[in-house]
MMTF fields as JSON, N, C-alpha, C and O atoms, coordinates in Angstrom:
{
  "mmtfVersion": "1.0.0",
  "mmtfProducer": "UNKNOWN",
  "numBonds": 287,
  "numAtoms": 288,
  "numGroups": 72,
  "numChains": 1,
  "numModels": 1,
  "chainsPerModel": [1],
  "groupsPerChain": [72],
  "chainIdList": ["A"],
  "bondAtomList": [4, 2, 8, 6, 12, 10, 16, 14, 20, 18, 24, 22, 28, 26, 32, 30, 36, 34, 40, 38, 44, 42, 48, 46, 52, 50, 56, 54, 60, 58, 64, 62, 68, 66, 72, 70, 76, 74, 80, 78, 84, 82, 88, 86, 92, 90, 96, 94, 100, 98, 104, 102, 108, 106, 112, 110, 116, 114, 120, 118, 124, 122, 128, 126, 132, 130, 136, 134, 140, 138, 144, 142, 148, 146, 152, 150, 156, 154, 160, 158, 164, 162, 168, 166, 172, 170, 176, 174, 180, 178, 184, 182, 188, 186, 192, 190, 196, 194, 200, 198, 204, 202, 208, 206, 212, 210, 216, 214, 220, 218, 224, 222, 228, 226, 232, 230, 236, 234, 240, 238, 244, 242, 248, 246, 252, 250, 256, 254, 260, 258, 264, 262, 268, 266, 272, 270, 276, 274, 280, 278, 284, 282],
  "bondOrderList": [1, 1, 1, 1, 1, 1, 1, 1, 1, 1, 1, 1, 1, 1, 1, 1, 1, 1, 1, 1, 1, 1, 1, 1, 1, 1, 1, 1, 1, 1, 1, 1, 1, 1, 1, 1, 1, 1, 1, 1, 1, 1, 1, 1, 1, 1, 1, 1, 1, 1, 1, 1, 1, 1, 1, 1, 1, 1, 1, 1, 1, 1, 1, 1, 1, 1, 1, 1, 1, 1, 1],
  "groupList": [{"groupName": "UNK", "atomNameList": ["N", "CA", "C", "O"], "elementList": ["N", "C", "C", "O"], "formalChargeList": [0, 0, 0, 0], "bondAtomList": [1, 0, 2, 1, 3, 2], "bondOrderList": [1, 1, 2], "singleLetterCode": "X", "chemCompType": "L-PEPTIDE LINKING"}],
  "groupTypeList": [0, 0, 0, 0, 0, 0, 0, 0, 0, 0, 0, 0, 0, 0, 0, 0, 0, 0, 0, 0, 0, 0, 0, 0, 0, 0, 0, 0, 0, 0, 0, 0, 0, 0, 0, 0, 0, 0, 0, 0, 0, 0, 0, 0, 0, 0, 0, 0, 0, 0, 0, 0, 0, 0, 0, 0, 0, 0, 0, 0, 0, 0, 0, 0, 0, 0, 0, 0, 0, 0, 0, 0],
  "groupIdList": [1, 2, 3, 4, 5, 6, 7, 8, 9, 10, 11, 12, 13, 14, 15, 16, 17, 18, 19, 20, 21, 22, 23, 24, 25, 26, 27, 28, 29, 30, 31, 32, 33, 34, 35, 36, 37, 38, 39, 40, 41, 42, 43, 44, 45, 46, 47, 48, 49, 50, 51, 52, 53, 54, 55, 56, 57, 58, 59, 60, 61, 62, 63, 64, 65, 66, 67, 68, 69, 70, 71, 72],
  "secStructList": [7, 6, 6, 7, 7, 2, 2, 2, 2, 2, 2, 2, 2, 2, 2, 2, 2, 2, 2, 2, 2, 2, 2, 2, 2, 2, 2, 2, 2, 2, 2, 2, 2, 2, 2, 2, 6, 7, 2, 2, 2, 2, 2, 2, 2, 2, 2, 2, 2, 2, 6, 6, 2, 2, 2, 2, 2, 2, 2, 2, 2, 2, 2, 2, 2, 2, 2, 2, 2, 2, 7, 7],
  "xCoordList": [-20.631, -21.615, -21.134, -21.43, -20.588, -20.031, -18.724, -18.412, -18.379, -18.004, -18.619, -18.108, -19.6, -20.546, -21.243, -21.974, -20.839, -21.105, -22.487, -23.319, -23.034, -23.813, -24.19, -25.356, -23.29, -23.081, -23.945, -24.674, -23.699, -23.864, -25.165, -25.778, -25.728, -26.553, -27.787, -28.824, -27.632, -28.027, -28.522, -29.462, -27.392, -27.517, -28.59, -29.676, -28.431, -29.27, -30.803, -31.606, -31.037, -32.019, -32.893, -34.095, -31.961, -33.0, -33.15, -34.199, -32.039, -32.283, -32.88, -33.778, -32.585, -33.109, -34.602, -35.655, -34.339, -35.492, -36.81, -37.968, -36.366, -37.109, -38.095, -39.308, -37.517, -37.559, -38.42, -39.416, -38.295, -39.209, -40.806, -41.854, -40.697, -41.458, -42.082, -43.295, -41.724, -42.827, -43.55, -44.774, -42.424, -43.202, -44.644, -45.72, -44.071, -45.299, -46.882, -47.865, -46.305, -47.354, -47.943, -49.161, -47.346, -48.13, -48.667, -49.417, -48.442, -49.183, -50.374, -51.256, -50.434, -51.432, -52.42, -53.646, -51.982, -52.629, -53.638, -54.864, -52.642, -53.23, -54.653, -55.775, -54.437, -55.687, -56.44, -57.386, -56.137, -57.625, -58.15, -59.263, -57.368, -58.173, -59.122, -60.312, -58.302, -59.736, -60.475, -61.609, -60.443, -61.381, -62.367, -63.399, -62.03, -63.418, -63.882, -64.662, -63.434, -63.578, -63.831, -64.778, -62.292, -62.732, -62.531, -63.197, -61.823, -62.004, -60.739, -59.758, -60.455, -58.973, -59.16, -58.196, -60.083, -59.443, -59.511, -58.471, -60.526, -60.428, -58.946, -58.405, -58.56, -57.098, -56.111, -55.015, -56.372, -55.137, -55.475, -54.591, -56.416, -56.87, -56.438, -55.891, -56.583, -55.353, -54.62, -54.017, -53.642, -51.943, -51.993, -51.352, -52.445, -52.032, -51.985, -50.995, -53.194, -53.103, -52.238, -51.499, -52.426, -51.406, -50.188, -49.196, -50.038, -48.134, -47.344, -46.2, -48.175, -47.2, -46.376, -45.163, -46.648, -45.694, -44.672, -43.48, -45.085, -43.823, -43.118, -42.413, -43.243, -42.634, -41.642, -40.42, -42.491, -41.685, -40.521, -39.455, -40.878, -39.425, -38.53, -37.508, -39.109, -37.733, -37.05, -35.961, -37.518, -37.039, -36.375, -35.419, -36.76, -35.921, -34.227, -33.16, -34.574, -33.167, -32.736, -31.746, -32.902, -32.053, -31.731, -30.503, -32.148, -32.403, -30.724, -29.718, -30.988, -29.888, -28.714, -27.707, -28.443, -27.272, -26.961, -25.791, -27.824, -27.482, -26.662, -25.792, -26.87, -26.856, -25.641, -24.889, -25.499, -24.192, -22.986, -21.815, -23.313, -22.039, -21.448, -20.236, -22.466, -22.624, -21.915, -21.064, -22.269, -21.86, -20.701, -19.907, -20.577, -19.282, -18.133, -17.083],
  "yCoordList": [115.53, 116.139, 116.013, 115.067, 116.747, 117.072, 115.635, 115.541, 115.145, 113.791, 112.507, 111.405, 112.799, 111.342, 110.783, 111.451, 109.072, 108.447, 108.269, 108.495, 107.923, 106.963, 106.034, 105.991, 105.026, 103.997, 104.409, 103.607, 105.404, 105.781, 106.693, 106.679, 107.448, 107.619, 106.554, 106.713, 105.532, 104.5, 103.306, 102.514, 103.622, 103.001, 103.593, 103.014, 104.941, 105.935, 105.785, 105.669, 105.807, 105.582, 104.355, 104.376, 103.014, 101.751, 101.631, 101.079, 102.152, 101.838, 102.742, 102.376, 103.614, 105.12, 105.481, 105.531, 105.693, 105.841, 104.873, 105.28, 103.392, 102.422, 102.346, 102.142, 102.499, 102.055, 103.212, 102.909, 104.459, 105.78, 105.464, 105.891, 104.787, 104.748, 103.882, 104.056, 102.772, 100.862, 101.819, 101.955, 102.736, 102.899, 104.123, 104.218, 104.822, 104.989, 104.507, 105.077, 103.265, 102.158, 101.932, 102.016, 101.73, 100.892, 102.498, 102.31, 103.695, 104.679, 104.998, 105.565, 104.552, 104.42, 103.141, 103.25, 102.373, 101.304, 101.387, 101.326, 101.584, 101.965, 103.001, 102.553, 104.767, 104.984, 104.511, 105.206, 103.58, 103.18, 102.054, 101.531, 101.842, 100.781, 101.626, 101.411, 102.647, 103.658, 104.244, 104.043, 105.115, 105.294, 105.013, 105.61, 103.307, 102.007, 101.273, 100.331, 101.66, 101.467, 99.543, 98.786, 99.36, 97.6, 96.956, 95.971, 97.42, 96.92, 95.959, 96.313, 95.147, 94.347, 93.432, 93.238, 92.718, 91.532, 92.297, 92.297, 93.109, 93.641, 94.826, 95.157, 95.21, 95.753, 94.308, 94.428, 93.325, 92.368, 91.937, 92.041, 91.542, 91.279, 92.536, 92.073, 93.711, 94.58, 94.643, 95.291, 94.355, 94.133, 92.715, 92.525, 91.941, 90.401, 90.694, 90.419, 91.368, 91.384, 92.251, 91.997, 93.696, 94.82, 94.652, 94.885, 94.517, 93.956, 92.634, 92.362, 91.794, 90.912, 91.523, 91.399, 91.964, 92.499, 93.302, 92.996, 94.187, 94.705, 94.265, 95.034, 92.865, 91.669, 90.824, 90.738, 90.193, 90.074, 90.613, 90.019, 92.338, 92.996, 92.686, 92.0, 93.341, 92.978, 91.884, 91.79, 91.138, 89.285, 89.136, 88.36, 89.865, 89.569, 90.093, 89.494, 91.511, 91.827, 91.108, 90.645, 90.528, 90.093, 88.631, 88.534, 87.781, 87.052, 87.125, 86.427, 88.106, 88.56, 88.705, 88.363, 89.227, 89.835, 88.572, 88.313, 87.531, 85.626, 85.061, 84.22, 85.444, 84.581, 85.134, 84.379, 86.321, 86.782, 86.692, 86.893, 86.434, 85.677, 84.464, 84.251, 83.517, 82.215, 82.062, 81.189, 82.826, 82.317, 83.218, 82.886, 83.959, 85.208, 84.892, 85.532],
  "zCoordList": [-46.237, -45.359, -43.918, -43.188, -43.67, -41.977, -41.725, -40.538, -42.168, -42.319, -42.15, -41.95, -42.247, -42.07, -43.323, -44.055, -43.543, -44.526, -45.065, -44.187, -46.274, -46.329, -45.71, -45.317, -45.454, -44.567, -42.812, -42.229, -42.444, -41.071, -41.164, -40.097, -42.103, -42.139, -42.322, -41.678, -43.175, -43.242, -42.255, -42.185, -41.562, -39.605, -39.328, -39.362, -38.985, -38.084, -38.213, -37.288, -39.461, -40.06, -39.925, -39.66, -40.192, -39.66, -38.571, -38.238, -37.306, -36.272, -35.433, -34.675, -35.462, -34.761, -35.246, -34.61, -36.476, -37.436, -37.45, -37.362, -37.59, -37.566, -36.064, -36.104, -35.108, -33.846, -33.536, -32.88, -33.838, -33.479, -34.126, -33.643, -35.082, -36.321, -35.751, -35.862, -35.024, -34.5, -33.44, -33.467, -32.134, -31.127, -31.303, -30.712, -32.279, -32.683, -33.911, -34.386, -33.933, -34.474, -33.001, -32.843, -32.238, -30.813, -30.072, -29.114, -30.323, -29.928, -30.379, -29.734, -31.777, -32.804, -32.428, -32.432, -32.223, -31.4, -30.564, -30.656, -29.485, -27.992, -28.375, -28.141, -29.132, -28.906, -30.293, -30.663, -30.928, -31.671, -30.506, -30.554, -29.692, -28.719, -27.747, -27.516, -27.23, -26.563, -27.159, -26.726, -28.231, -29.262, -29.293, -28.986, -29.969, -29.861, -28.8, -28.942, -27.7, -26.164, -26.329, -26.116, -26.859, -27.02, -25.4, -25.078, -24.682, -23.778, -23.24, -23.894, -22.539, -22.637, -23.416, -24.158, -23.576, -25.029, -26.043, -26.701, -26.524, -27.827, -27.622, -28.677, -26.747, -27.162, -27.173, -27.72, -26.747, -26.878, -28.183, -29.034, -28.466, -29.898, -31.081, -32.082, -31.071, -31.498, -31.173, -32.029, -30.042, -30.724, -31.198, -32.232, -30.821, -31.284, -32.564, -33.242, -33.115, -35.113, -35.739, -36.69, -34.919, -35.6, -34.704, -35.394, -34.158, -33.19, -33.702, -33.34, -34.66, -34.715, -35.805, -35.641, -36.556, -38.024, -37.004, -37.022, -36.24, -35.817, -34.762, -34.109, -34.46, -33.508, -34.555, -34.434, -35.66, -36.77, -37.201, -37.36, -37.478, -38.232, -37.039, -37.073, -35.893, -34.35, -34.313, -33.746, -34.799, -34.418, -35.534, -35.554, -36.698, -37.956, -37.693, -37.828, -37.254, -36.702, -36.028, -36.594, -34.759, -34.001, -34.602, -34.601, -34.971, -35.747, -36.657, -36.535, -37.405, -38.534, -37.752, -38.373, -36.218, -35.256, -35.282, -35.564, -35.022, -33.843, -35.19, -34.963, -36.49, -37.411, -38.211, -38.827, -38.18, -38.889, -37.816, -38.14, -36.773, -35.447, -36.036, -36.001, -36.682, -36.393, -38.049, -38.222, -39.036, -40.654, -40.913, -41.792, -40.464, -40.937, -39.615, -39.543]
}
């Protein structure tokens, strides 16, 4: 396919793909917070609950970058 691997499509995809995909979790966010007109704690109180999973996957990556330096 045009010369591009599996492998590189595969890239594109978690990272490009992934990353398009969180910032629009936190767009999704933001207006269920105006929506429900929570106000500033009740929007910090939604990301604190729905932002940590996608603080998690982030940290998992980098996490995985610090750590495959360190064992490989």
């Amino acid at each position: 396919m045009n010369g591009i691997t599996e492998e590189q499509v595969a890239w594109f995809g978690m990272t490009v793909g992934v990353t398009a995909f969180m910032l629009y979790m936190v767009f999704i966010i933001i207006q269920l917070a105006r929506e429900s007109k929570a106000g500033k704690f009740g929007t910090f109180v939604l990301f604190l609950g729905l932002g940590v999973g996608l603080l998690g996957f982030a940290a998992k990556g980098i996490i995985k970058m610090f750590m495959s330096g360190i064992v490989e």
